[in-house]
N, C-alpha and C positions, 0 to 999 in steps of 0.2 A: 860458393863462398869458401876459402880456401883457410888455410889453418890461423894465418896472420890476422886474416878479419877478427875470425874467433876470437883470440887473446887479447886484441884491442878492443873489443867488446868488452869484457871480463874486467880490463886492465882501467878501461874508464866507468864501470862501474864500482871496482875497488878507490879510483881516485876519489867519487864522489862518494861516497861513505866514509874515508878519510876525513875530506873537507868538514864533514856533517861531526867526525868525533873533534877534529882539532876546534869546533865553533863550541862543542859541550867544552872540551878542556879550556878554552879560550874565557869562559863566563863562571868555569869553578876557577880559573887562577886571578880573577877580579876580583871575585867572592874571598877567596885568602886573601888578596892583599888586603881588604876591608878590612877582614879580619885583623889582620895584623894589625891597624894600627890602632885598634883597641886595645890590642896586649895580648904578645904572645904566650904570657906567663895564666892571663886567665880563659884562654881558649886554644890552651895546647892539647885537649883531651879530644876537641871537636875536629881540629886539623888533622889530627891522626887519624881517626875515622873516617874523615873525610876523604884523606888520601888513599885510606883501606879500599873504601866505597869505591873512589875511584877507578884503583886497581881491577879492581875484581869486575866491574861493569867493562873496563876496556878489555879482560881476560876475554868475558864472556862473548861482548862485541866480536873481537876478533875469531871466535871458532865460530859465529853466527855467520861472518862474512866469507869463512872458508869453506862452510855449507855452502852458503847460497852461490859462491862461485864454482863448486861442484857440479848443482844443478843447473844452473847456467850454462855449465858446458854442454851438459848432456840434451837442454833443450835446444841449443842454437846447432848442436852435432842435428839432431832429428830434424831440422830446417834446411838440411842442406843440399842445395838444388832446387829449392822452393823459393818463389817469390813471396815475401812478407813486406805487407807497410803497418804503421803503427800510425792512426792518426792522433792526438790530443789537442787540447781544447776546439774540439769543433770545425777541425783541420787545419789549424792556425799554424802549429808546428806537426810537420811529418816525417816520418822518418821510414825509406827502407831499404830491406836486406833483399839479396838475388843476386841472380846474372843481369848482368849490363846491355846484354843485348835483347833487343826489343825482341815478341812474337811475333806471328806470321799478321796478325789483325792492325798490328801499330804500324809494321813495316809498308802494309799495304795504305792505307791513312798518310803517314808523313813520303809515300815515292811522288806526289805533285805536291802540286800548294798548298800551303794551308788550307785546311777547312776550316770553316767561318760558318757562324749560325746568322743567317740574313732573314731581315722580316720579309712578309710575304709581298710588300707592296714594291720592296727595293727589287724583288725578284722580274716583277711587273715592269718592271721602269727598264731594267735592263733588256730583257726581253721585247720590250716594245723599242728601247732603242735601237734595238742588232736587226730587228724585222724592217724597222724604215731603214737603215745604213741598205741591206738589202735589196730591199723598192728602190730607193735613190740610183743605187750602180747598177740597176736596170740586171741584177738575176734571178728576181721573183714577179711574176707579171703583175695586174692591179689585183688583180680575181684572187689571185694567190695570197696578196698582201692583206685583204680584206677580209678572206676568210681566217687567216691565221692571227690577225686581228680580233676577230669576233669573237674566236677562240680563248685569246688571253683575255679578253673585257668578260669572257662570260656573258 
């Protein structure tokens, strides 16, 4: 995972902590206009403070966000070359980090067909129909057909 990954990591979880202060500022500048149109004259001591309030929680916000994007770095740095998934809700949404190219166990898996989980009787069906196709074009004799037969019936 190369450097660009990293800071776009970083860089969208700084976006969504944004999103989450400008929805608090979003609901205190509701709250003042409320205010406001009570009177400014008898709720100007509480807009001040409230602004103070304000300030000082987004002050604070922000050196909390320049922490945790510090360590952010430093754990997604320690991830690197590793394959991570992150599942949530119950694998509903997943998400992962790594190299793009498959290992030796997948590459072997995806070099034919799909694999498909078949029940056991479709397994049956198939097999008893490639044994007659078989017997039919006359390359398995009857002896042959019947034992291999007896075989799949169990």
């Amino acid at each position: 995972m190369g450097r660009l990954a990293e800071n776009s990591l970083v860089k969208s979880i700084f976006v969504a902590f944004l999103i989450l202060t400008m929805h608090v500022l979003l609901i205190a500048g509701i709250g003042i206009l409320i205010l406001l149109f009570y009177g400014i004259i008898n709720h100007m001591v509480w807009m001040i403070v409230g602004i103070v309030l304000i300030a000082i929680w987004g002050y604070l916000f922000y050196r909390k966000v320049i922490e945790d994007s510090k360590e952010l770095k430093n754990v997604v740095g320690d991830l690197k070359g590793k394959n991570v998934e992150i599942k949530l809700l119950g694998g509903l949404a997943t998400f992962r980090m790594g190299d793009s190219v498959p290992n030796n166990s997948t590459k072997q898996l995806s070099a034919g067909r799909p694999r498909e989980l078949a029940a056991p009787e479709s397994d049956r069906v198939k097999s008893l129909t490639e044994l007659s196709r078989l017997y039919e074009n006359k390359l398995i004799t009857y002896e042959e057909y019947q034992k291999a037969k007896k075989d799949l019936l169990g």
